[in-house]
C-alpha positions in Angstrom: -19.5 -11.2 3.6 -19.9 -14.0 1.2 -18.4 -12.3 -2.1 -20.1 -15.1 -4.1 -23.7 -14.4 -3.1 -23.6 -10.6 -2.6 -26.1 -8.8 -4.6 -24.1 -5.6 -4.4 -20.9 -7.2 -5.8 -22.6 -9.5 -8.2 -24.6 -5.8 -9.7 -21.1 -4.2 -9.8 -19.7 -7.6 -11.7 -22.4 -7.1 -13.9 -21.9 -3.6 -14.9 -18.5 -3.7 -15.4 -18.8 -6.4 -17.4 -21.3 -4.7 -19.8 -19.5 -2.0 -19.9 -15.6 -4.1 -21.2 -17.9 -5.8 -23.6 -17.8 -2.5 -25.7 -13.9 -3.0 -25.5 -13.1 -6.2 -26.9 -10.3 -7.8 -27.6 -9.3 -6.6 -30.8 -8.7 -3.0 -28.9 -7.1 -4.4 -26.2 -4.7 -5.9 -29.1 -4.4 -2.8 -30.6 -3.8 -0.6 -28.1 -1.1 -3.2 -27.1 0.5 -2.9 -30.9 0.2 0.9 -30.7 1.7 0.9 -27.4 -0.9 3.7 -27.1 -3.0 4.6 -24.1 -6.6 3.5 -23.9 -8.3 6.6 -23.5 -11.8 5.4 -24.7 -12.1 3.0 -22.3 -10.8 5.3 -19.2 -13.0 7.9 -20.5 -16.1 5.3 -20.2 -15.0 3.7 -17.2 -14.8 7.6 -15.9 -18.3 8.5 -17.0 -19.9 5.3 -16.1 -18.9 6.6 -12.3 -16.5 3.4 -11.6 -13.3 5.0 -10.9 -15.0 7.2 -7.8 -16.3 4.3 -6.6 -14.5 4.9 -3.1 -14.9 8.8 -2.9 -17.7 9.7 -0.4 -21.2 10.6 -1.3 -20.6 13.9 -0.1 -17.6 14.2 -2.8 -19.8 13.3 -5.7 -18.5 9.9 -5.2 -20.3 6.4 -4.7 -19.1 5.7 -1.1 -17.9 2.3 -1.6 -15.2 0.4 0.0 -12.0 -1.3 -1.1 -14.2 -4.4 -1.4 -16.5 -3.0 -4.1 -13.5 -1.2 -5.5 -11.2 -4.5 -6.1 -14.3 -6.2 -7.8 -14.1 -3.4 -10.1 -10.6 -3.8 -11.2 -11.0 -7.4 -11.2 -13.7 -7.6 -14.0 -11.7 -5.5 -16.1 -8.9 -8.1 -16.6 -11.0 -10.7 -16.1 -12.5 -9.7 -19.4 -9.3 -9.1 -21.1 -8.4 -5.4 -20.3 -5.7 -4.0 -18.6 -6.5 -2.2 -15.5 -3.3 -1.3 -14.9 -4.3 1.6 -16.9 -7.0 3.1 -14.4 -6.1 1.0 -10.8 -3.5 4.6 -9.5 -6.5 6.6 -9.1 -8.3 4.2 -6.8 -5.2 3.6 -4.6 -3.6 6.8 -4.9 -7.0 8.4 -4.0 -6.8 7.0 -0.4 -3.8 9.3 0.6 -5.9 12.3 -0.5 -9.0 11.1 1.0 -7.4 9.7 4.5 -5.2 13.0 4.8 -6.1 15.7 3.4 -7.4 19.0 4.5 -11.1 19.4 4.3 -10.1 22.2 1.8 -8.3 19.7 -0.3 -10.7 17.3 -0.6 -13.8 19.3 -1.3 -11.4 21.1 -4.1 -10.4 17.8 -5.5 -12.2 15.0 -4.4 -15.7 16.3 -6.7 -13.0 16.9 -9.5 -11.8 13.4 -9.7 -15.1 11.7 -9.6 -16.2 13.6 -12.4 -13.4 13.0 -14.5 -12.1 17.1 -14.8 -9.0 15.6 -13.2 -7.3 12.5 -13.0 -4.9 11.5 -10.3 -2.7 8.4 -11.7 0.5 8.7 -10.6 2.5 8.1 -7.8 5.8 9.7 -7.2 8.0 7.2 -4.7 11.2 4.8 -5.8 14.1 6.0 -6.8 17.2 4.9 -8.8 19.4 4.4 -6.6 16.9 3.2 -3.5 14.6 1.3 -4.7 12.2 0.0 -2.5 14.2 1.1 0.1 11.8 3.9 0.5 13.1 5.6 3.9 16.7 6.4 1.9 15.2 9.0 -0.3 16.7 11.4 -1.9 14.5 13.9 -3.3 13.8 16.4 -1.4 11.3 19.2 -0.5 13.1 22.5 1.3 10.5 25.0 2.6 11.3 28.5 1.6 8.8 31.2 2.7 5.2 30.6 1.3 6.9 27.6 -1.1 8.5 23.7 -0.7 11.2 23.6 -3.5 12.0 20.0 -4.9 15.1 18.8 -5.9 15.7 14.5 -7.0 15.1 12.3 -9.1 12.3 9.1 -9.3 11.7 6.4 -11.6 9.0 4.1 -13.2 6.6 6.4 -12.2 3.5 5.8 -14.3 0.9 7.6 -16.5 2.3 10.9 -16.1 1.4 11.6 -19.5 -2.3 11.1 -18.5 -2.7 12.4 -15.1 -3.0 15.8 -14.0 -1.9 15.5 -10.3 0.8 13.4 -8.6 1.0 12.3 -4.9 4.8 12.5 -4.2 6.9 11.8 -1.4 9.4 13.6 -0.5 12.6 14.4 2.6 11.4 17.4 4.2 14.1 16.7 7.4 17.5 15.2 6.7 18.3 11.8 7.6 20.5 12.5 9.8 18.7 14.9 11.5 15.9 12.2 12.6 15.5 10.0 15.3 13.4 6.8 13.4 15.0 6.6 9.6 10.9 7.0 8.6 10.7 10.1 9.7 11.5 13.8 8.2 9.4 12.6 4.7 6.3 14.2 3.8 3.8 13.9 1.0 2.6 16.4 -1.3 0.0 17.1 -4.5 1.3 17.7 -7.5 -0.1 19.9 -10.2 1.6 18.2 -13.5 -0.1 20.8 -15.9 2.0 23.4 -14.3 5.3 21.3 -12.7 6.1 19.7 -15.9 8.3 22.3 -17.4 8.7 24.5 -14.9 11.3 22.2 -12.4 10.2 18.8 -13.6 11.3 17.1 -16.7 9.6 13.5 -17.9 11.8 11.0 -19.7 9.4 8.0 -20.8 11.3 4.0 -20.0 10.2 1.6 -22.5 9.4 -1.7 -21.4 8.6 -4.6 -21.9 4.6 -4.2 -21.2 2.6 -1.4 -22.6 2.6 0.3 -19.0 3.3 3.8 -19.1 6.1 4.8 -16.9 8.8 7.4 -16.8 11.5 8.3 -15.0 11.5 12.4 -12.7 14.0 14.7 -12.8 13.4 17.5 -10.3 15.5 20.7 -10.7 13.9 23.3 -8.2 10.2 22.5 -8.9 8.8 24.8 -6.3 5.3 24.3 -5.4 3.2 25.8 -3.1 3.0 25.3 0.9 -0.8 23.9 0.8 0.4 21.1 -1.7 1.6 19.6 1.4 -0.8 16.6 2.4 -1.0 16.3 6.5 1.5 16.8 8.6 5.0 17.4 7.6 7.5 15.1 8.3 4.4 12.3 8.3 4.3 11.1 4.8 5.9 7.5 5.1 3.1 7.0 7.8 0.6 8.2 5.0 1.7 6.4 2.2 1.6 3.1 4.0 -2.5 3.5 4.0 -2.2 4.1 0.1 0.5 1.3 -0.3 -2.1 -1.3 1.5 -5.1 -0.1 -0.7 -2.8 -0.5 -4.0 -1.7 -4.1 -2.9 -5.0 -5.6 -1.9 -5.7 -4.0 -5.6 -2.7 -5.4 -7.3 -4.2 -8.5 -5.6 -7.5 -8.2 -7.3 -6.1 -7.5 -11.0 -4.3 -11.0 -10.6 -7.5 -12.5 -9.9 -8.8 -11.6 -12.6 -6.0 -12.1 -14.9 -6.0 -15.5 -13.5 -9.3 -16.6 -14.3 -9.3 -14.9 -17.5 -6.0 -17.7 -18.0 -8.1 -20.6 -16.5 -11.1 -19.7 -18.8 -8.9 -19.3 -21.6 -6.9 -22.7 -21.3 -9.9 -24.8 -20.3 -11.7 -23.8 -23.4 -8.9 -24.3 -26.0 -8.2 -27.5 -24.1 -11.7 -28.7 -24.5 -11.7 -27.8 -28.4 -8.2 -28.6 -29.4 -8.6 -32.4 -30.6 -4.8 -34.2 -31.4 -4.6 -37.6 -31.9 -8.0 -38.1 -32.3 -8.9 -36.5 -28.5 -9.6 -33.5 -26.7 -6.3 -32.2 -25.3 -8.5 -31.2 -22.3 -8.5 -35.3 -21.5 -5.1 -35.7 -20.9 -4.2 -35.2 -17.4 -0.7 -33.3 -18.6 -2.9 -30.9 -19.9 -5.5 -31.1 -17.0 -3.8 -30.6 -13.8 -1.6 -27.4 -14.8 -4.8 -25.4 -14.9 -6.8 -27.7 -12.1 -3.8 -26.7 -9.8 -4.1 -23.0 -11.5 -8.0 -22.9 -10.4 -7.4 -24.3 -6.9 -4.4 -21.4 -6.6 -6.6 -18.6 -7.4 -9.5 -19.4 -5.3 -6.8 -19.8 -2.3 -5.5 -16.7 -3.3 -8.9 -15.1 -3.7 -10.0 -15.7 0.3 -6.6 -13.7 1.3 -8.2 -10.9 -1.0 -11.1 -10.5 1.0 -9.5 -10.6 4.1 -7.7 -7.7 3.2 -10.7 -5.9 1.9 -12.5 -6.9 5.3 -9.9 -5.5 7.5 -9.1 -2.1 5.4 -12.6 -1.0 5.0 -13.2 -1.5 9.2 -10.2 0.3 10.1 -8.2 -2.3 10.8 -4.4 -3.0 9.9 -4.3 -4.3 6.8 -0.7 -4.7 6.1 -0.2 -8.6 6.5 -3.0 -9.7 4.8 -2.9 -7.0 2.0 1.1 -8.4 1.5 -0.1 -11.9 2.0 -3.1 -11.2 -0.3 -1.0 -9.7 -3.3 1.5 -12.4 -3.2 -0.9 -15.1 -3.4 -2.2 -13.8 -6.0 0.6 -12.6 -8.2 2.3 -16.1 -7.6 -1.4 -17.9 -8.8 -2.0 -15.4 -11.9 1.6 -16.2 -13.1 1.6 -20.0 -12.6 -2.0 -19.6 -14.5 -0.2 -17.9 -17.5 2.1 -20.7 -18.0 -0.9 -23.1 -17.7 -2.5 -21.1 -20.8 0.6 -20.6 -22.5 1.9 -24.5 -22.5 -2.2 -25.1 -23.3 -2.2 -23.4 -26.4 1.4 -24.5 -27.2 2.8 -22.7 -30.1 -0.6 -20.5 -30.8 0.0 -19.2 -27.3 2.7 -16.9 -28.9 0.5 -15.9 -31.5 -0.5 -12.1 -30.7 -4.3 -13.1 -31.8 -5.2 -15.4 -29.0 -4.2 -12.6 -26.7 -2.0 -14.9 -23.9 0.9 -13.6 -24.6 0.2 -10.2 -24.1 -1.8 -11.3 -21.0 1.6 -13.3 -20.0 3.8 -10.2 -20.2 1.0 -8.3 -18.4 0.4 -10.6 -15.6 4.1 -11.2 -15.1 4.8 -7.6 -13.9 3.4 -8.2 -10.7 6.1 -10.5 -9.5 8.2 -7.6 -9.1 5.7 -4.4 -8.5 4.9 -2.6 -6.7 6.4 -4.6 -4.1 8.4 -7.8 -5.0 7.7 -11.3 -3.6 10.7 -11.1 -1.7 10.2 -8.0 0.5 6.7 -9.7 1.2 8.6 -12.6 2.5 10.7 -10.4 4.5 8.2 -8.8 5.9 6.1 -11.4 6.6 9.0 -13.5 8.4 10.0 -9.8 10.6 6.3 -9.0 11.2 4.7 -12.2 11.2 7.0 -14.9 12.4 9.4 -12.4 14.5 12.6 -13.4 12.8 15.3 -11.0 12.9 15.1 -8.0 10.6 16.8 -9.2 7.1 18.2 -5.5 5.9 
């Protein structure tokens, strides 16, 4: 597939496109200021059938792939959104889709592409393990017809507007396990009826308006057909979703790196000093030439990824390689912009430096640049295992 001269993708640019036009960047600047969540635009992008892009025909879905799915998310911050706000249900979607019960997904699946529920959030790190994800702590004890959870988890996001949550849990203790990713198992979450009743939601500020919280878990039971799969098969699972959300993550960066390259070649072809287009000098030039160059690098990974997840394939190094690429392009794009615009870059009306702090978050999450590098030099290269 040649992404730049596919109909399909080019009619799915195009519609997204028309549709963030309604959401300029006053709201995006608002909703920002607010801190506040941007419902409208979810509630549009929900009705306008883009956020059940990948769930089958026979769901109520469009049947797309993870191709069509990152273009999606890549027009939003390419026109100056956030789609951080919206990208959980795609990824978190796959887990669902890829391992649930038939019951489960004709219950839910028809329910989330029409926008009666949302599935946002993903329940995973914890304090004290970080992204070492087979040390877990919470865990899920069966007891008669129930699992009853007991842990903790934290910057989990958009709690607040999501009705379900995939979580992982230790269903088997460590030490009762031959490989340490064993014994964990995923479930669905009902938020509408955990929250309160065994689960308690303690929003983190932060320094981007990402909405994330930290769990507490104090004998949240839930019922034995929340369970997703197999039990004691949920780190397998949640590797499929964790590819998805990185050749995402991937995407967003795109986007948020063109959206930079647009910005700063545009300011740098208006902005005269010393009688001259700043855009002339080669100082300013070659910070966003080398930006431009970076993304487009980054953007052939992207497709890889896409190419090898929507065949079946294992995705996992190019989906790592693809989001690090990318996060590593978007950022050196922002500071292209930022120096571009000098000291109007920190002005909250030319939008870059909410863009910066946006864009920036992806260095660390979901998965920092160094546990790519670790993984690609144990995978990959076959250097010895780092921790």
């Amino acid at each position: 597939m040649n992404p730049n001269d596919n109909e399909e993708l080019n009619a799915i640019r195009d519609g997204v496109r028309a549709l963030c036009a309604e959401f300029d960047a006053a709201y995006w600047r608002k909703i920002d200021e607010e801190k506040g969540f941007p419902e409208a635009f979810v509630k549009a992008l929900t009705d306008a059938g883009w956020l059940s892009a990948m769930i089958p025909e026979e769901y109520g879905g469009s049947g797309l792939g993870l191709a069509e799915a990152s273009v999606i998310l890549e027009e939003v911050n390419r026109c100056g959104g956030n789609s951080g706000t919206v990208h959980g249900q795609m990824y978190n979607m796959f887990t669902l889709l890829r391992h649930g019960s038939e019951a489960q997904k004709r219950f839910y699946l028809p329910r989330l592409a029409s926008g009666e529920l949302r599935l946002q959030s993903m329940g995973v790190t914890e304090p004290t393990t970080g992204t070492d994800t087979t040390r877990i702590k919470t865990t899920a004890i069966k007891r008669g017809d129930k699992y009853v959870v007991n842990g903790q988890k934290v910057w989990i996001s958009r709690v607040q507007h999501s009705d379900l949550m995939i979580l992982l849990a230790r269903t088997t203790p460590l030490a009762e396990v031959k490989k340490k990713s064993e014994g964990m198992s995923i479930f669905l979450v009902d938020l509408r009826e955990a929250i309160g009743n065994g689960l308690t939601v303690q929003p983190i500020a932060n320094m981007v308006n990402h909405e994330t919280n930290e769990l507490f878990f104090d004998n949240l039971e839930l019922p034995a057909d929340s369970l997703i799969g197999e039990e004691g098969k949920g780190f397998k699972y949640i590797l499929d979703g964790l590819n998805a959300e990185r050749t995402l993550i991937a995407a967003e960066c795109i986007g948020d790196g063109r959206w930079f390259i647009e910005k700063a070649s545009a300011y740098a072809r208006d902005r005269v000093v010393f009688g001259r287009p700043i855009g002339q000098n080669q100082g300013v030039q070659f910070p966003i030439a080398q930006a431009h160059i970076e993304i487009e690098a980054a953007d052939l990974m992207r497709w890889r990824a896409c190419e090898e997840y929507d065949s079946g394939k294992n995705a996992g190094a190019s989906a790592n390689m693809a989001k690090y690429l990318a996060a590593k392009a978007s950022w050196e794009a922002a500071n292209a912009c930022l120096q571009t615009h000098g000291g109007f870059g920190f002005a909250c009306e030319y939008d870059v430096e909410r863009k910066f702090r946006e864009t920036r978050l992806y260095q660390v999450a979901p998965i920092s640049t160094n546990l790519i590098l670790s993984y690609v030099a144990e995978h990959l290269l076959e250097l010895p295992r780092s921790f």
